[in-house]
N, C-alpha and C positions, 0 to 999 in steps of 0.2 A: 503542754507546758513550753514556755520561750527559751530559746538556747540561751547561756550566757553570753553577754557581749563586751566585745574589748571597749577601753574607755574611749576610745576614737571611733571608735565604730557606727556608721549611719545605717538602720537596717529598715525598711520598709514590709509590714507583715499585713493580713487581714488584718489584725489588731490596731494597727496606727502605724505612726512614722515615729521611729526612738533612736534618738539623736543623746552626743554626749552633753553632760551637765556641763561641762567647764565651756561650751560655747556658750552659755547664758552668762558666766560669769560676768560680776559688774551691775547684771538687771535683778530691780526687786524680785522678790519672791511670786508675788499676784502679776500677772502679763495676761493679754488678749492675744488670745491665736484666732487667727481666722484664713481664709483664702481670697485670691483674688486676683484674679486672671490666672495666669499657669504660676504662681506663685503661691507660697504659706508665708503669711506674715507673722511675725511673732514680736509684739512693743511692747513698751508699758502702756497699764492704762489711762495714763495721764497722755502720751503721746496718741493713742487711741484716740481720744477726745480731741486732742487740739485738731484732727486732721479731720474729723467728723465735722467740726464747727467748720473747718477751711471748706470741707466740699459743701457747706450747706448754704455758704455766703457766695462762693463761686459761680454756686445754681443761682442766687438774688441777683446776682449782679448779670449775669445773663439775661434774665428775665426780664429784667430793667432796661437793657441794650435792645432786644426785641420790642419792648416796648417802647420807647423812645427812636428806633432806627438805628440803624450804623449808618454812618456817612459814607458818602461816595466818592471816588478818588480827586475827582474834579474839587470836592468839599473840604476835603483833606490839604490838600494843594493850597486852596482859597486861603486856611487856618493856618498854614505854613507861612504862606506870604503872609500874611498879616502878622504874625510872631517876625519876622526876621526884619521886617520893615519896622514895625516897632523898635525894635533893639536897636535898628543902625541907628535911630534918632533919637536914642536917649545913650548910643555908646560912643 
């Protein structure tokens, strides 16, 4: 059986990790726990989601950059000049 714990108290057991309630204060009752890297994340599941779809678009647009090339600095350069040279002649 688990000791009692103080309401501040963080205690890590075989059991899990039990943390106080008033740190959740604020967040719905339903939350996603998960890990990731040397971290425990603990959101709502509405924030859960938005950052699943962030990293999912993330990967597309990477994939899209491989596919198409990244440019080279000389190309970069080129894009540069052409933007600043535009602007003096219309500023």
């Amino acid at each position: 059986m688990m000791n009692c714990l103080s309401p501040t108290e963080v205690r890590i057991t075989e059991a899990g990790l039990f943390i106080p309630l008033d740190w959740l204060t604020g967040l719905p009752e339903e939350l996603c726990v998960r890990r990731f890297q040397q971290m425990l994340i603990i959101e709502t599941n509405q924030h859960a989601k938005a950052r699943e779809q962030l990293v999912e678009m993330v990967g597309k647009l990477r994939q899209v950059a491989d596919e198409i090339g990244i440019p080279d600095e000389a190309e970069i350069a080129s894009l540069v000049e052409e933007v600043r040279s535009e602007r003096a002649h219309h500023g």
